[in-house]
N, C-alpha and C positions, 0 to 999 in steps of 0.2 A: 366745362364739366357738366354731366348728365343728372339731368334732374327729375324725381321720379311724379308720377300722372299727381293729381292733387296736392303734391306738394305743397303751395299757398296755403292751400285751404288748414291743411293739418297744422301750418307752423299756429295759424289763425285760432284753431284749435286750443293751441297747448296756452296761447294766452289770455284767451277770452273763458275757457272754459278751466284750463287745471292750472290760470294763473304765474307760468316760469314767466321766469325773471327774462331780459332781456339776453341777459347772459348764456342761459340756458338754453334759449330755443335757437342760439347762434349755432351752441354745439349741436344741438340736435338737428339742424340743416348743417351742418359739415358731414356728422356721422350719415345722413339721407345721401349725401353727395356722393360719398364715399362708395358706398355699397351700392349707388344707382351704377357710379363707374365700371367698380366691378363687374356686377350682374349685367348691367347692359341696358335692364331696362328701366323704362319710361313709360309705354301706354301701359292701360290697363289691361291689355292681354296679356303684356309682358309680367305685370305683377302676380297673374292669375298662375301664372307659369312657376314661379320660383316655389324652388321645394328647402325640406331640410340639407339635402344634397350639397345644395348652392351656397346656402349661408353658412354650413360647417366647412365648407370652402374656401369661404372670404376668414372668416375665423385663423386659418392655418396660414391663408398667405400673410393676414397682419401682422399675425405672430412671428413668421420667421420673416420679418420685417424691424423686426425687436421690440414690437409693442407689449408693453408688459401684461400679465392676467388680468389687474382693475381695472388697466385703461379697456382692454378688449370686450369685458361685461360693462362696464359705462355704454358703449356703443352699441351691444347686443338689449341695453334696457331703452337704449332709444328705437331701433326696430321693433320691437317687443308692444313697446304701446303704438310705433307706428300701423305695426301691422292688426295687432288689436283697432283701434280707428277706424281700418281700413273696411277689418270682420263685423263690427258695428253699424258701419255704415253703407253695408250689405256693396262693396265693390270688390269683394276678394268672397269667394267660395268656403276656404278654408285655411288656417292661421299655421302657418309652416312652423311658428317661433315657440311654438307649442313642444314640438321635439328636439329642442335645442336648449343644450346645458353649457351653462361656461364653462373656462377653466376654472380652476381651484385658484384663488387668489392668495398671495401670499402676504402673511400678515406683519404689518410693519408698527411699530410702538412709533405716537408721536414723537418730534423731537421737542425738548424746551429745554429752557436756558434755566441755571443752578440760579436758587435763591441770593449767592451773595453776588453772584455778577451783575445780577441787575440793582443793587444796593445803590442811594439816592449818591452817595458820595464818590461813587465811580460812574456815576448817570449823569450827574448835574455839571460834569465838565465839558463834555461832548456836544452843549445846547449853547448859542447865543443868546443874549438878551435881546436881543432887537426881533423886530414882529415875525421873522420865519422862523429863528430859532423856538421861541416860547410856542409858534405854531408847532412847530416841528415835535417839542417837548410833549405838548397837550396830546400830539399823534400818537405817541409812542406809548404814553401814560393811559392813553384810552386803550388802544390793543390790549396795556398788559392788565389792568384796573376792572375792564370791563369783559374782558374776550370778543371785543366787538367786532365782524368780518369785515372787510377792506372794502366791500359792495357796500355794508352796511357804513360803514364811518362814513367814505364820499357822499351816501343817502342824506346825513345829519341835516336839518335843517336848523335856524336858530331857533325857531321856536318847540326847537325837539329837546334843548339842551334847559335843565330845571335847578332849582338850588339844590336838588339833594337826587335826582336819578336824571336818565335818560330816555326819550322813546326812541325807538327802535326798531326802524319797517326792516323786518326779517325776509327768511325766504318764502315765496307764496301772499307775499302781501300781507305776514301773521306778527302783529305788531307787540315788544315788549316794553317790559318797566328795568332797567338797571338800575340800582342805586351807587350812587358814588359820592367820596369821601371827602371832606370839608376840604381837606390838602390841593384834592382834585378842582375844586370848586376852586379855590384863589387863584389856579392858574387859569383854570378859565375866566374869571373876573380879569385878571390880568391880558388875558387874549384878547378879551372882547372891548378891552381899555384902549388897545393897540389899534383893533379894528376899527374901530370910532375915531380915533384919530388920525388915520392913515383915508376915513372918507369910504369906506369898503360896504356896498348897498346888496351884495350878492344873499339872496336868501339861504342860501347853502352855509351851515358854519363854519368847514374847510374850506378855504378858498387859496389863492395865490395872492401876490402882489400888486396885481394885476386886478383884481375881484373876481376873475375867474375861479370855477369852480371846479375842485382839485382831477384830476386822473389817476386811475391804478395804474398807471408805471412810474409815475411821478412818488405816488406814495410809496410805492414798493422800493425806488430805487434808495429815497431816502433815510427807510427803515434797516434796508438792508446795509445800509452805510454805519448808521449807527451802532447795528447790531458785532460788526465785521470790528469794530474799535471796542467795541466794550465783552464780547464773546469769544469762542475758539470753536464756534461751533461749525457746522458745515454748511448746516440749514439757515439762512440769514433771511428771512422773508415776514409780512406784518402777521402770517397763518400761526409761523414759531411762538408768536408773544400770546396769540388767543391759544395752541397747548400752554404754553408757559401760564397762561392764566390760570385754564381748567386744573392742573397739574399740584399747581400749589394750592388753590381751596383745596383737593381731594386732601392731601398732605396735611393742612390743617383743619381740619375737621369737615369740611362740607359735606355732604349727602348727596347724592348721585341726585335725587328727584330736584333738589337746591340748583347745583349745577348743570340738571338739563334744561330748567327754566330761564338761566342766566345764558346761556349758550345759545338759545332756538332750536333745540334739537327738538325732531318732529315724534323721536322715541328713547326709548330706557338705551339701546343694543348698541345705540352710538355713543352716548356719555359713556359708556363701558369700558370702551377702552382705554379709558385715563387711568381704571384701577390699578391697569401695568404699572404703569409707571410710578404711582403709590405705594404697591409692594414691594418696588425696586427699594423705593426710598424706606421702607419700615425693615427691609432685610439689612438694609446698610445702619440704619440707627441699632437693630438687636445683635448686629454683630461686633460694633464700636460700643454698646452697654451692657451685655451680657456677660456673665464671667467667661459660660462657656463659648462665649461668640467671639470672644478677648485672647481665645488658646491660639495660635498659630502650626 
């Protein structure tokens, strides 16, 4: 696969200077790869060459490839600051990405799981006692307890995890405070009883069996297990229990500024759209308590 002049240099870039995640600058050399394929090129004459022509091009072939609108601006904001980089660091003339608009994205309401489904007494059957299950349990309980991301939980270290909150290396290396709940705390006291016992030295506070320290498909798969016995829902992933988290503070009373500090969100525009799903739920409670919500 075709890979474009500097390349190195830029992924170098995006770590040392605007700090993504390891995660992120994979995709953003996939999206590089992508569009070098396409385009062709490589040197830097070749980059000097590409116009808006080109990339509203690569745009239309992805699309009728069935990539959806967000996926297709995900990838046009990786070009965007590649080629910005590029006009900074005076090896490109003039920035093509400048005449380029995405598609219109379409807008989807989180999914999360209804308050009684996830109630302790239809949760507390689906966990073993023995050291994976109370792990497994603690997994599940942090997603929904915390809204904490799946990059973010495998991060945990033990000495992240406190009697009464959590820190929390977010995205960009921007680190929080969660506070959690005494309930929470005895299964961790309970976990970490197990861990001591079973001889488990991994600094990481998920771990395996093994003392290894856990993987996102490992967790995913397990979430998704639990979620598929205790839900009807579609979405079965650890993403569904941090909406499900955001979802139900909004629901009972939290504040959007409350919830974007407990979230990591880097602005107000993203916590926002959990309001949806809020006024879903306030339309449903004034139509089940209102007289005239009551008429049929």
């Amino acid at each position: 696969m075709a890979s474009f002049f500097m390349h190195d240099s830029f992924i170098e870039y995006l770590v040392a200077e605007k700090r993504f995640s390891e995660h992120t600058c994979k995709a953003y050399k996939k999206d590089l790869d992508q569009f070098a394929e396409f385009s062709g090129a490589i040197t830097q004459k070749d980059l000097q060459e590409i116009d808006a022509r080109l990339i509203r091009g690569w745009i239309v072939s992805i699309m009728e490839n069935g990539l959806a609108p967000q996926s297709v601006n995900r990838k046009l904001s990786t070009l965007r600051t590649y080629f910005k980089w590029l006009r900074r660091s005076n090896l490109i003339k003039s920035n093509p990405m400048q005449l380029i608009t995405g598609p219109k994205n379409v807008k989807r309401l989180p999914s999360f799981a209804q308050k009684q489904e996830l109630e302790p007494v239809r949760i507390d059957i689906l966990f073993s006692g023995d050291f994976e299950g109370i792990r497994d349990r603690l997994m599940f309980e942090f997603f929904y307890q915390t809204g904490i991301r799946l990059s973010e939980l495998i991060g945990l270290s033990v000495s992240d995890v406190a009697q009464d909150k959590i820190k929390v290396l977010g995205k960009r290396n921007k680190e929080r405070l969660i506070p959690i709940t005494p309930e929470l705390r005895e299964l961790v006291n309970k976990y970490l009883a197990l861990r001591h016992d079973l001889e488990l030295k991994n600094d990481a506070f998920f771990v395996l069996k093994t003392d290894k320290k856990l993987y996102p498909k490992f967790v995913y798969r397990r979430i998704n297990s639990y979620l598929s016995s205790a839900t009807d829902m579609k979405k079965k992933s650890p993403h569904v229990l941090r909406h499900t988290f955001a979802t139900h503070m909004l629901n009972n009373g939290a504040g959007l500024e409350v919830l974007k500090e407990l979230l990591g969100h880097a602005n107000l525009s993203a916590t926002q759209i959990y309001t949806h799903n809020s006024f879903a739920e306030l339309t449903s409670i004034y139509s089940q308590s209102h007289p005239r919500g009551q008429q049929k």
